[in-house]
mmCIF file as Biopython writes it, N, C-alpha, C and O atoms, coordinates in Angstrom:
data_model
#
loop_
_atom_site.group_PDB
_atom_site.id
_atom_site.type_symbol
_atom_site.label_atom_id
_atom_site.label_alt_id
_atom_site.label_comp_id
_atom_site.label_asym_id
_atom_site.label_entity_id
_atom_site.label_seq_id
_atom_site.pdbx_PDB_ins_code
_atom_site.Cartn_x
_atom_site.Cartn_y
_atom_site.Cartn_z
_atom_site.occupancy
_atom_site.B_iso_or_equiv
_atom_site.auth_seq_id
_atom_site.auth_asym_id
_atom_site.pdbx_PDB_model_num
ATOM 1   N N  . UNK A ? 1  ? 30.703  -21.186 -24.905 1.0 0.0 1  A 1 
ATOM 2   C CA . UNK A ? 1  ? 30.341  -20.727 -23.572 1.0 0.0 1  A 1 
ATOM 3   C C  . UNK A ? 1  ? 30.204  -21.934 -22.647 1.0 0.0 1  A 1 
ATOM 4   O O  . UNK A ? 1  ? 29.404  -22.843 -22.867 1.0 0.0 1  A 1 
ATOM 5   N N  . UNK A ? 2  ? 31.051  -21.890 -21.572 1.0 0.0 2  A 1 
ATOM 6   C CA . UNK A ? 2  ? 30.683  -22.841 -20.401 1.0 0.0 2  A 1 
ATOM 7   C C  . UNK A ? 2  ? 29.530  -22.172 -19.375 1.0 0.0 2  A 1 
ATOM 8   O O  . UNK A ? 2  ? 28.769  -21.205 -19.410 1.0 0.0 2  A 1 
ATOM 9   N N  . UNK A ? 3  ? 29.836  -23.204 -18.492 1.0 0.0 3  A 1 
ATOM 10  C CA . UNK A ? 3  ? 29.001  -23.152 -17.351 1.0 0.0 3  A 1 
ATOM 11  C C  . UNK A ? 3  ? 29.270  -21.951 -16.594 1.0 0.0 3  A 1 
ATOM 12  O O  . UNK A ? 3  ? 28.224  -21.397 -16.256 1.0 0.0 3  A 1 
ATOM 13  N N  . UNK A ? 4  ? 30.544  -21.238 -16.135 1.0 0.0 4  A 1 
ATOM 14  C CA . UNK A ? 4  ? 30.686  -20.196 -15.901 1.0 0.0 4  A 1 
ATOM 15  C C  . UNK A ? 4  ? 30.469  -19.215 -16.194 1.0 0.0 4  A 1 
ATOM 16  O O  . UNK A ? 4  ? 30.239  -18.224 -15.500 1.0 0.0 4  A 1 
ATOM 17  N N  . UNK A ? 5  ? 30.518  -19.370 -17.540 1.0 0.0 5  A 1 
ATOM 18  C CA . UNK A ? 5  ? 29.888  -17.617 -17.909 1.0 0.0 5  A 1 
ATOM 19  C C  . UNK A ? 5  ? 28.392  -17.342 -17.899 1.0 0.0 5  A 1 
ATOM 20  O O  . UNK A ? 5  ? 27.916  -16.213 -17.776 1.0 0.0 5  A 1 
ATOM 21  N N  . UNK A ? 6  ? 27.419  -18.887 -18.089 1.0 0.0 6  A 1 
ATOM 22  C CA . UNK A ? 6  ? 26.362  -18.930 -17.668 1.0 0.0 6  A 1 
ATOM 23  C C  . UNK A ? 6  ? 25.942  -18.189 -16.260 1.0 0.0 6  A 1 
ATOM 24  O O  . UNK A ? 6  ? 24.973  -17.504 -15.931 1.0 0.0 6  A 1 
ATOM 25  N N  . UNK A ? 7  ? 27.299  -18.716 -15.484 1.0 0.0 7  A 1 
ATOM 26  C CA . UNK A ? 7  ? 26.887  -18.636 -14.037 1.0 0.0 7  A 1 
ATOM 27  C C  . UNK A ? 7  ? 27.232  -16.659 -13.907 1.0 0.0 7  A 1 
ATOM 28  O O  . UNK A ? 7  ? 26.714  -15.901 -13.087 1.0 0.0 7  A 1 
ATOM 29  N N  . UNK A ? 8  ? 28.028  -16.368 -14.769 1.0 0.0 8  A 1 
ATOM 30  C CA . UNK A ? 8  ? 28.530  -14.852 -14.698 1.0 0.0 8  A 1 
ATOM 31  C C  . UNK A ? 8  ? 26.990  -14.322 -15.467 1.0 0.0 8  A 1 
ATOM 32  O O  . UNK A ? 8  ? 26.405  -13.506 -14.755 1.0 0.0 8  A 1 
ATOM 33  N N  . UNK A ? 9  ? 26.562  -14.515 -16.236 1.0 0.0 9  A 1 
ATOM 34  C CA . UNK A ? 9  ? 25.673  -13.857 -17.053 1.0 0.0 9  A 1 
ATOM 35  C C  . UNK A ? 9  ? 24.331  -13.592 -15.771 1.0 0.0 9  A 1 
ATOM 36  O O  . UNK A ? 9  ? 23.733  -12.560 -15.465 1.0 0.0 9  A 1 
ATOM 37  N N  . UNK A ? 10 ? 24.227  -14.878 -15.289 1.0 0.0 10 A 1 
ATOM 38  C CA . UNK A ? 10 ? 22.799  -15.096 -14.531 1.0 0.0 10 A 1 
ATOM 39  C C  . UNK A ? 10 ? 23.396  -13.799 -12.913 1.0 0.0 10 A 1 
ATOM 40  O O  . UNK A ? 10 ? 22.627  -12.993 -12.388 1.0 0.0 10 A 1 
ATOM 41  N N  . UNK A ? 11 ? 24.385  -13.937 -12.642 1.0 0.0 11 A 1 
ATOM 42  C CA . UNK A ? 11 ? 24.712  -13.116 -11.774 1.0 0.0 11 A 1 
ATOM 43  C C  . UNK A ? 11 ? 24.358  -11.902 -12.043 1.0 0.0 11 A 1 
ATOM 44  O O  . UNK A ? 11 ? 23.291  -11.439 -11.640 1.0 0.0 11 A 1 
ATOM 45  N N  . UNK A ? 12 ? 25.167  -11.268 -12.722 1.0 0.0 12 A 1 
ATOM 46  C CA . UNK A ? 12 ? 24.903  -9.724  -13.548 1.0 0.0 12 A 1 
ATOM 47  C C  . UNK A ? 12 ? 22.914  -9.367  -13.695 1.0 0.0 12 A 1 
ATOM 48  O O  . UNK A ? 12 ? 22.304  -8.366  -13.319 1.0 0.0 12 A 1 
ATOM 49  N N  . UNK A ? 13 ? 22.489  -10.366 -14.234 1.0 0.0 13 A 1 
ATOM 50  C CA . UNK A ? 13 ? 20.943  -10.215 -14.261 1.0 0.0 13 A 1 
ATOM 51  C C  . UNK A ? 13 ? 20.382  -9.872  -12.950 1.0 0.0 13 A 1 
ATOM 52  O O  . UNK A ? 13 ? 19.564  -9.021  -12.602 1.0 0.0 13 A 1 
ATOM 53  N N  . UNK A ? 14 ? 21.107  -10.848 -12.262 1.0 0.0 14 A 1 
ATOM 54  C CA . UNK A ? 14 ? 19.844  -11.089 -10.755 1.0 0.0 14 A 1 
ATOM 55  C C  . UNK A ? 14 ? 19.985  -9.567  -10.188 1.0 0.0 14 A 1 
ATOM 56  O O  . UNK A ? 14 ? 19.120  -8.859  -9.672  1.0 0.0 14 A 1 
ATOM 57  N N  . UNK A ? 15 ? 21.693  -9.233  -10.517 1.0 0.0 15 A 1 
ATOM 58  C CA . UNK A ? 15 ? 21.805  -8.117  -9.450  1.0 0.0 15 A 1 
ATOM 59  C C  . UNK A ? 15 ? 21.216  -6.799  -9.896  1.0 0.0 15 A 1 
ATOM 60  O O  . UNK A ? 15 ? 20.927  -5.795  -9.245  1.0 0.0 15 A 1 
ATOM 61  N N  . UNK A ? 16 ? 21.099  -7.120  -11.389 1.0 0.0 16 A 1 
ATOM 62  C CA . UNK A ? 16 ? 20.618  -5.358  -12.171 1.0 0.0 16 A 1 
ATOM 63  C C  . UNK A ? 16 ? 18.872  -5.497  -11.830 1.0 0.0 16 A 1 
ATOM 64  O O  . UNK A ? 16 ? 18.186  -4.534  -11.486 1.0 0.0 16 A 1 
ATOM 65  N N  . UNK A ? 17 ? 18.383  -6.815  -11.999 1.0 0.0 17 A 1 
ATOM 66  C CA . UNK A ? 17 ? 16.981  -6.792  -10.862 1.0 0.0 17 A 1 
ATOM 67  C C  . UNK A ? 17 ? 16.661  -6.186  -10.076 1.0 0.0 17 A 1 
ATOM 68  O O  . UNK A ? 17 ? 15.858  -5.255  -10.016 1.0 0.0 17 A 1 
ATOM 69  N N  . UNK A ? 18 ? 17.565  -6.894  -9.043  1.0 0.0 18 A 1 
ATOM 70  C CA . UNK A ? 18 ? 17.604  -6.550  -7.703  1.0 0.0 18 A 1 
ATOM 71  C C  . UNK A ? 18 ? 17.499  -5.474  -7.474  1.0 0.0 18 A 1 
ATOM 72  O O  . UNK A ? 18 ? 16.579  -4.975  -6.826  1.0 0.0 18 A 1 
ATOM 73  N N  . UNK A ? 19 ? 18.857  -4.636  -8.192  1.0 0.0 19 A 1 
ATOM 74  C CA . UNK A ? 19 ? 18.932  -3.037  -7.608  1.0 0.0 19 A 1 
ATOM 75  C C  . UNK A ? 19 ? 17.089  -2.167  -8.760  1.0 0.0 19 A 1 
ATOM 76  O O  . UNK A ? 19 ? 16.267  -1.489  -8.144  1.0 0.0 19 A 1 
ATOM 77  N N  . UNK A ? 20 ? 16.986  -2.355  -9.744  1.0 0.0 20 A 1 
ATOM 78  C CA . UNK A ? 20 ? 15.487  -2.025  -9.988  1.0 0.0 20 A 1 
ATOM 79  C C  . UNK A ? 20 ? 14.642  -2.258  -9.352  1.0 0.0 20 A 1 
ATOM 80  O O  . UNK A ? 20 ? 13.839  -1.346  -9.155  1.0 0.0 20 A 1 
ATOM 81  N N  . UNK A ? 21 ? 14.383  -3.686  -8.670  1.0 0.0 21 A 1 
ATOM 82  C CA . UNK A ? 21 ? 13.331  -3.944  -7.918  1.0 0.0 21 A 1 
ATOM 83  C C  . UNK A ? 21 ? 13.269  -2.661  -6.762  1.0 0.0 21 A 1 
ATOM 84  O O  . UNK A ? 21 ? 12.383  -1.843  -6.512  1.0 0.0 21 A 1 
ATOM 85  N N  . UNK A ? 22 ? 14.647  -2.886  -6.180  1.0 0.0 22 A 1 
ATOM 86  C CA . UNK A ? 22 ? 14.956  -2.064  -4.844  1.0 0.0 22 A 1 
ATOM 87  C C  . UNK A ? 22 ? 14.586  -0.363  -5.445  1.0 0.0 22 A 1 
ATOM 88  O O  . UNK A ? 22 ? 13.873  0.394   -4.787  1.0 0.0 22 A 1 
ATOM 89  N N  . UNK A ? 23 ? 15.103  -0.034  -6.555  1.0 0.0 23 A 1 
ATOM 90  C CA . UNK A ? 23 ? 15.005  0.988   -7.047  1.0 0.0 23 A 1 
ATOM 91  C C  . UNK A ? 23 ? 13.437  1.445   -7.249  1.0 0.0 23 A 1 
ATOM 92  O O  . UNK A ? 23 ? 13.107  2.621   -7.095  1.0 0.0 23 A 1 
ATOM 93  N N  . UNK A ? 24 ? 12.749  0.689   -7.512  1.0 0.0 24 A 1 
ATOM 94  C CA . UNK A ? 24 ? 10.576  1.133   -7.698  1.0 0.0 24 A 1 
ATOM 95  C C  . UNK A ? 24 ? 10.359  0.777   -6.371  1.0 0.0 24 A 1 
ATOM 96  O O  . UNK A ? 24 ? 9.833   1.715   -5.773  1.0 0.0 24 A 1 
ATOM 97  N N  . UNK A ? 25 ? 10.528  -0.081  -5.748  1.0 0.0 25 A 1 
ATOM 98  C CA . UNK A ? 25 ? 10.288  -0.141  -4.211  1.0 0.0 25 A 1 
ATOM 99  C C  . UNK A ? 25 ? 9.878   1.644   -3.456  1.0 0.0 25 A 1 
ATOM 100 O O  . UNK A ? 25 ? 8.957   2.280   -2.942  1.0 0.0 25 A 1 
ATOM 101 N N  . UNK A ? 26 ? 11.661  1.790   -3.971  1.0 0.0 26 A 1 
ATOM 102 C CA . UNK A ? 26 ? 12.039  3.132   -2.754  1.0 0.0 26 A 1 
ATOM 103 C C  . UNK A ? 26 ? 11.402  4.224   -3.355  1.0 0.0 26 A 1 
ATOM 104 O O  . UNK A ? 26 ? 11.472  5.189   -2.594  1.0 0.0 26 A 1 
ATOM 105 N N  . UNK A ? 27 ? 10.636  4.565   -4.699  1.0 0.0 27 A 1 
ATOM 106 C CA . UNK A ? 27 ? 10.810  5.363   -5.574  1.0 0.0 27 A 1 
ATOM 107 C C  . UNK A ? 27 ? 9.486   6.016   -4.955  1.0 0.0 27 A 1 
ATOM 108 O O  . UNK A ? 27 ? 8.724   5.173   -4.483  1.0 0.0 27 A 1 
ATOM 109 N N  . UNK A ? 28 ? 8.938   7.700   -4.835  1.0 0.0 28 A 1 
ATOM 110 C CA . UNK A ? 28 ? 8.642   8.485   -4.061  1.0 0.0 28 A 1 
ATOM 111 C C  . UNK A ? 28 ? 6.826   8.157   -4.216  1.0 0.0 28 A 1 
ATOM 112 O O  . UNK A ? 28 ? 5.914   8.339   -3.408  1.0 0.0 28 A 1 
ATOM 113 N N  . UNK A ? 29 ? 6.830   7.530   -5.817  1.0 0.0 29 A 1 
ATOM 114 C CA . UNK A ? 29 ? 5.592   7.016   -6.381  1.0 0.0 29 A 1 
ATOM 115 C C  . UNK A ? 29 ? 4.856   5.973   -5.501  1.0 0.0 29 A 1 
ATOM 116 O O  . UNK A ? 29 ? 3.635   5.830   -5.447  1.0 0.0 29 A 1 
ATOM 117 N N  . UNK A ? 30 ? 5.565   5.439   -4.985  1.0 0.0 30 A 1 
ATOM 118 C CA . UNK A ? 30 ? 4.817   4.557   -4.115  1.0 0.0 30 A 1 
ATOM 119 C C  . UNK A ? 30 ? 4.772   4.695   -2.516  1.0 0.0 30 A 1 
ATOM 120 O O  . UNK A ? 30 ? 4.482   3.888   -1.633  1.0 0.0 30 A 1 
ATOM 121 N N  . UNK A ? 31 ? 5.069   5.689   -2.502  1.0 0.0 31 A 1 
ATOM 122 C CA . UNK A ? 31 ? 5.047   5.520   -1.131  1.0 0.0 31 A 1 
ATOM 123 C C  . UNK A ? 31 ? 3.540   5.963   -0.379  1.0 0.0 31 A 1 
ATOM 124 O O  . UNK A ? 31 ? 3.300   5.613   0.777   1.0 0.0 31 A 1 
ATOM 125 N N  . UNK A ? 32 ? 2.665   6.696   -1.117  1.0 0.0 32 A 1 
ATOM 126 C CA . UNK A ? 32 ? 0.958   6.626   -0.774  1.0 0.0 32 A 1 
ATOM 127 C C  . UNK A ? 32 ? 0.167   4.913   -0.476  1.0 0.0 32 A 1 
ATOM 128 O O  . UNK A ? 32 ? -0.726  4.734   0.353   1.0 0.0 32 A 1 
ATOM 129 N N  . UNK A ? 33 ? 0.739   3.849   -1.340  1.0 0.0 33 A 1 
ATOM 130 C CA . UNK A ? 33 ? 0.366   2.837   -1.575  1.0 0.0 33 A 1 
ATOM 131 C C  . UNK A ? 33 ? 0.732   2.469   -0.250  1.0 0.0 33 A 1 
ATOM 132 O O  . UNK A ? 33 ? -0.093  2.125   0.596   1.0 0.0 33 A 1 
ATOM 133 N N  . UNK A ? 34 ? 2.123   2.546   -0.033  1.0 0.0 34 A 1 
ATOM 134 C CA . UNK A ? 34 ? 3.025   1.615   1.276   1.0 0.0 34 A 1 
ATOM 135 C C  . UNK A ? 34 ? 2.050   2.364   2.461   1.0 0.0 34 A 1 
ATOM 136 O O  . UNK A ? 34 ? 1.429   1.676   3.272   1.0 0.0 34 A 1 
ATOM 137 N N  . UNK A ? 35 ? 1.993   3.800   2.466   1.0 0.0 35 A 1 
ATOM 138 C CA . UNK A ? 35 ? 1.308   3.909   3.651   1.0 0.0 35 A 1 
ATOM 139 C C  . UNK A ? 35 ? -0.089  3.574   3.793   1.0 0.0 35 A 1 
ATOM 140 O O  . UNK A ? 35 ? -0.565  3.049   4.799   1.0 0.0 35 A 1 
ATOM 141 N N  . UNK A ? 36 ? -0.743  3.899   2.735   1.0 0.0 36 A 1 
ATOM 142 C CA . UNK A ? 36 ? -2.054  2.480   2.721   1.0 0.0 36 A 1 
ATOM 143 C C  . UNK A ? 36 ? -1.939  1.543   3.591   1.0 0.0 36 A 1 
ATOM 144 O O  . UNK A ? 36 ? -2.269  1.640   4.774   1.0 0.0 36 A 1 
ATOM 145 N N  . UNK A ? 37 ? -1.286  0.218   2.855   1.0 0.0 37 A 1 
ATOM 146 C CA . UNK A ? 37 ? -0.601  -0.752  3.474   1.0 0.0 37 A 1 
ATOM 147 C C  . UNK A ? 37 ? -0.210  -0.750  4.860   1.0 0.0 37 A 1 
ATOM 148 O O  . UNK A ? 37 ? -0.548  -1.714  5.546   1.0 0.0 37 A 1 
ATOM 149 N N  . UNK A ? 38 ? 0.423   0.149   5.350   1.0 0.0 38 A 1 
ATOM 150 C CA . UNK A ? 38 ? 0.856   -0.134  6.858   1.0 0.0 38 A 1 
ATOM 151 C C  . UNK A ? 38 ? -0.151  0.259   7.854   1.0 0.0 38 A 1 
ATOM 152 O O  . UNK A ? 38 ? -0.088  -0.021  9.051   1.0 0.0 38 A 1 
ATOM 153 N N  . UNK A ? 39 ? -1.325  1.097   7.129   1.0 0.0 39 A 1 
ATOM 154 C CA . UNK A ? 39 ? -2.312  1.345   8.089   1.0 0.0 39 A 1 
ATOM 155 C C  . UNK A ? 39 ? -3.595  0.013   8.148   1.0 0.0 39 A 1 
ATOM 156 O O  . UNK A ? 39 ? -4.581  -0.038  8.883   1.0 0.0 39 A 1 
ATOM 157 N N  . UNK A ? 40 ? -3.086  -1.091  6.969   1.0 0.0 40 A 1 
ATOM 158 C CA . UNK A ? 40 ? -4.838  -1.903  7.007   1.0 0.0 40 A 1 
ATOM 159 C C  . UNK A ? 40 ? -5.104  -2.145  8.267   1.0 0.0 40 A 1 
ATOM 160 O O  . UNK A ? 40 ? -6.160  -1.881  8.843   1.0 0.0 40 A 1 
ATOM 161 N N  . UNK A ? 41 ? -3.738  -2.872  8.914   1.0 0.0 41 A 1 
ATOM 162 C CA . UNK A ? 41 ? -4.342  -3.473  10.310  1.0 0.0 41 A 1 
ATOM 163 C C  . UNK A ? 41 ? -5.239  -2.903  11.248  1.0 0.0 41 A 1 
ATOM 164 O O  . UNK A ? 41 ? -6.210  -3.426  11.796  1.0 0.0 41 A 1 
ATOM 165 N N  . UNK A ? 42 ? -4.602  -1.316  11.397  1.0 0.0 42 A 1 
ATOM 166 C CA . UNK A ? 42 ? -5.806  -0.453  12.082  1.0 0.0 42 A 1 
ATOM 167 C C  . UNK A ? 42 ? -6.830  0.020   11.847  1.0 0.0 42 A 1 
ATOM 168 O O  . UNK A ? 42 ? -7.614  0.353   12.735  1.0 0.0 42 A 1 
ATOM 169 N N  . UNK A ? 43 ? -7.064  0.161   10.571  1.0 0.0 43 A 1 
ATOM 170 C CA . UNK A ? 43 ? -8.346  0.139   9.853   1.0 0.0 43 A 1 
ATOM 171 C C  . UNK A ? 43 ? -9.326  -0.952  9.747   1.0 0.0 43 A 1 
ATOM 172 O O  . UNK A ? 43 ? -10.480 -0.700  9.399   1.0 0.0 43 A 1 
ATOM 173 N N  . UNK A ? 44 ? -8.904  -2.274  10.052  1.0 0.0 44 A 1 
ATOM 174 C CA . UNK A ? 44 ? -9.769  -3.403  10.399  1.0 0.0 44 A 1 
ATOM 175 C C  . UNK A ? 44 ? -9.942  -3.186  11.850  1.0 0.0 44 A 1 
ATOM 176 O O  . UNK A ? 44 ? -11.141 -3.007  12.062  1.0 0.0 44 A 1 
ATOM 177 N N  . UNK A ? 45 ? -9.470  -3.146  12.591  1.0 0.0 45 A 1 
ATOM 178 C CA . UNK A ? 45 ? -9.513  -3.032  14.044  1.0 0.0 45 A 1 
ATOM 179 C C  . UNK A ? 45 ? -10.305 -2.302  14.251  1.0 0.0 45 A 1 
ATOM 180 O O  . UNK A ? 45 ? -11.088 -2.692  15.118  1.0 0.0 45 A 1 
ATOM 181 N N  . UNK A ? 46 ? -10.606 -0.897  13.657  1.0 0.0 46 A 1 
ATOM 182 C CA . UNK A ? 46 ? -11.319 0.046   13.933  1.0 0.0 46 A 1 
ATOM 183 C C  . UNK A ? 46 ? -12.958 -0.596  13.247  1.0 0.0 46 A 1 
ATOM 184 O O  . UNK A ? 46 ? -14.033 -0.423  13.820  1.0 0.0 46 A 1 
ATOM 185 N N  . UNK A ? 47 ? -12.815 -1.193  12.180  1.0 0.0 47 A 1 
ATOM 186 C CA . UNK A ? 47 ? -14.388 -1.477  11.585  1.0 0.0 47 A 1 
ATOM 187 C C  . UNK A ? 47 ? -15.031 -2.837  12.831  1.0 0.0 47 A 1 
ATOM 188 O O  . UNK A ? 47 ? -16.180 -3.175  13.114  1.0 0.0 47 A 1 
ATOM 189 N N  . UNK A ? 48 ? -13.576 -3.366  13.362  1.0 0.0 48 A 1 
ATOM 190 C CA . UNK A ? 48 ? -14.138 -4.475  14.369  1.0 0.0 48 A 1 
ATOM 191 C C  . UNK A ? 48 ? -15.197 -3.724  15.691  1.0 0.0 48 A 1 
ATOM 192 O O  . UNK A ? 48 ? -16.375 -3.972  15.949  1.0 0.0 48 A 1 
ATOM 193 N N  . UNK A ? 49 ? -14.259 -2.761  16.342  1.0 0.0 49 A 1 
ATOM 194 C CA . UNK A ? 49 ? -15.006 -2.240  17.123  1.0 0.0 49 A 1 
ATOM 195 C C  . UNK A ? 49 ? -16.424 -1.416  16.977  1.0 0.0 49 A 1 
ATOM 196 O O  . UNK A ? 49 ? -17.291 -1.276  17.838  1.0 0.0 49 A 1 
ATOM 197 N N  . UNK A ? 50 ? -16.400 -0.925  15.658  1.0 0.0 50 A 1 
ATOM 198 C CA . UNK A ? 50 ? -17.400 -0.158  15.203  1.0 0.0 50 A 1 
ATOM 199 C C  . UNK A ? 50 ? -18.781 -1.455  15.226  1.0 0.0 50 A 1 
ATOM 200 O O  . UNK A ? 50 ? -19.934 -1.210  15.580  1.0 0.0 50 A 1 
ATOM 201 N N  . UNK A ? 51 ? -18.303 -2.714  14.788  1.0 0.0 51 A 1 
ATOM 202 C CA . UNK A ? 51 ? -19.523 -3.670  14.916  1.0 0.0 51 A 1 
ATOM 203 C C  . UNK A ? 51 ? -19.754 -4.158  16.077  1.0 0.0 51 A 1 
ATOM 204 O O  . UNK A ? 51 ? -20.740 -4.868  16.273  1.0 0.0 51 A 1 
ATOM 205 N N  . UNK A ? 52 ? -19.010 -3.900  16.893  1.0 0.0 52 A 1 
ATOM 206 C CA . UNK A ? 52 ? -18.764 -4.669  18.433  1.0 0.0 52 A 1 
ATOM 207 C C  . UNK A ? 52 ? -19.834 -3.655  19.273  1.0 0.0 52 A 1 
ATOM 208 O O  . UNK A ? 52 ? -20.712 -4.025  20.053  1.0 0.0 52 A 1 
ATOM 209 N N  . UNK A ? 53 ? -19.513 -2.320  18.897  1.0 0.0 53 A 1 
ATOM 210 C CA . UNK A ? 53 ? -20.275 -1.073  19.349  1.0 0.0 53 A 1 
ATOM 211 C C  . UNK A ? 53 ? -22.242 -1.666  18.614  1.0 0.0 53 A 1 
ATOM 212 O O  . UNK A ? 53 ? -23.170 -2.302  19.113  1.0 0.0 53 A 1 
ATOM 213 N N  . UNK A ? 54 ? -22.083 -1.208  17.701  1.0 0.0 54 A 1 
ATOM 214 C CA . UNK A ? 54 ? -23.115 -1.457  16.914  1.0 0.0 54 A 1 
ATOM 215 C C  . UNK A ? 54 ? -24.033 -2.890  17.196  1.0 0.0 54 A 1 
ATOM 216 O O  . UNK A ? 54 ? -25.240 -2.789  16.977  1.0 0.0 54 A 1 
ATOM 217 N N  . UNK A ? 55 ? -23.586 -4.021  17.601  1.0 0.0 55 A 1 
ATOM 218 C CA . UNK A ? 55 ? -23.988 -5.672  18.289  1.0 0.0 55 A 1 
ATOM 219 C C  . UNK A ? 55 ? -24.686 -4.758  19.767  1.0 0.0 55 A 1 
ATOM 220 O O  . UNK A ? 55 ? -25.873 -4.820  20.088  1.0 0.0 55 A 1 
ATOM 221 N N  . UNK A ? 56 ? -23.696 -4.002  20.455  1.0 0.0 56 A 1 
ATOM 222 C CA . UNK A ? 56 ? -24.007 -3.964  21.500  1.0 0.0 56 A 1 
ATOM 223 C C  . UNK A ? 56 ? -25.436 -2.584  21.805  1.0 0.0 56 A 1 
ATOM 224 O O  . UNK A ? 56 ? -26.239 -2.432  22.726  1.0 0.0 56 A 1 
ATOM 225 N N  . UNK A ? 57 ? -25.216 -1.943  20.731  1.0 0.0 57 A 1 
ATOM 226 C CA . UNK A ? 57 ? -25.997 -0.762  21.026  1.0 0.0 57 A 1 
ATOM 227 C C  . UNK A ? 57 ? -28.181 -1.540  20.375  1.0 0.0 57 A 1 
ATOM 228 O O  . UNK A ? 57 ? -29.331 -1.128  20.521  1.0 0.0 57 A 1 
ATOM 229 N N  . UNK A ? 58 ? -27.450 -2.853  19.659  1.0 0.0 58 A 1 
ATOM 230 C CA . UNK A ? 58 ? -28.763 -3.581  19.232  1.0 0.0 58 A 1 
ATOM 231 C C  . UNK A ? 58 ? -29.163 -4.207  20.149  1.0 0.0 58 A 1 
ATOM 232 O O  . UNK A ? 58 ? -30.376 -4.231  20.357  1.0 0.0 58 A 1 
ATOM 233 N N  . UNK A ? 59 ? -28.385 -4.818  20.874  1.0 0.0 59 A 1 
ATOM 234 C CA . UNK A ? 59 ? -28.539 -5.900  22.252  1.0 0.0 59 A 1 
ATOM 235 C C  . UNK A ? 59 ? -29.628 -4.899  23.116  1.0 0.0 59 A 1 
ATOM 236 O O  . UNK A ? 59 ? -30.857 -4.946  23.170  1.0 0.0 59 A 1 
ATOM 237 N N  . UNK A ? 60 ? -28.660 -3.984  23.760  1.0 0.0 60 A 1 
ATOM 238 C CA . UNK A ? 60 ? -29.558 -2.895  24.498  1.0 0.0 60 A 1 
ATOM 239 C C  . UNK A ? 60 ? -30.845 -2.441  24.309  1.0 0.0 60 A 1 
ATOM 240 O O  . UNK A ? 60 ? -31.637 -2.526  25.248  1.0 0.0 60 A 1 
ATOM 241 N N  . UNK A ? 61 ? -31.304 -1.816  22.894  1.0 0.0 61 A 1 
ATOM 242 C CA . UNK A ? 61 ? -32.126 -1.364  22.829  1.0 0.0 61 A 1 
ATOM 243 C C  . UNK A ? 61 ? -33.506 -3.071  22.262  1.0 0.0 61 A 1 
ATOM 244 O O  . UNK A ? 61 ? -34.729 -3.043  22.126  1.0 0.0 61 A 1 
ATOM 245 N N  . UNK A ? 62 ? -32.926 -3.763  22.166  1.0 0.0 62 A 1 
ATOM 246 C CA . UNK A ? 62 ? -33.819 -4.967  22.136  1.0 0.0 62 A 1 
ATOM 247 C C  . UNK A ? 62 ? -34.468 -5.258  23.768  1.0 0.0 62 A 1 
ATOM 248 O O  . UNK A ? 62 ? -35.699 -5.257  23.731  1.0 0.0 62 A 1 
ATOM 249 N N  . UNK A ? 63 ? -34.051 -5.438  24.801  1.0 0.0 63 A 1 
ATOM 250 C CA . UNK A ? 63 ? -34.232 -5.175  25.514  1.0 0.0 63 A 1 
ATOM 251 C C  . UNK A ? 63 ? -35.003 -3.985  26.031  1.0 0.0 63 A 1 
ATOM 252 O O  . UNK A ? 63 ? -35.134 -3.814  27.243  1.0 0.0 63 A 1 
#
């Protein structure tokens, strides 16, 4: 075996990966997780304001 068929063997691998990786990616099982995921940002945003509210409703009544 040369270097080429090395280089043929490692090809064939990466791509039967690839298409699995791509394949559990897309697969219907995960897609609760992904939408998890695409909501954190607004779900931090929302706990920000909730303390921003909460700072301010302490401020006030200290006063």
């Amino acid at each position: 075996m040369d270097i080429n068929d090395w280089r043929g063997i490692s090809t064939v691998f990466l791509m039967i990966a690839f298409i699995a990786t791509w394949i559990w990616l897309w697969s219907s099982k995960r897609k609760k997780g992904f939408d998890e995921a695409a909501n954190l940002p607004f779900a931090d945003e929302d706990e920000h304001q909730q303390s921003a509210t909460e700072k301010d409703a302490r401020s006030s009544n200290a006063e």
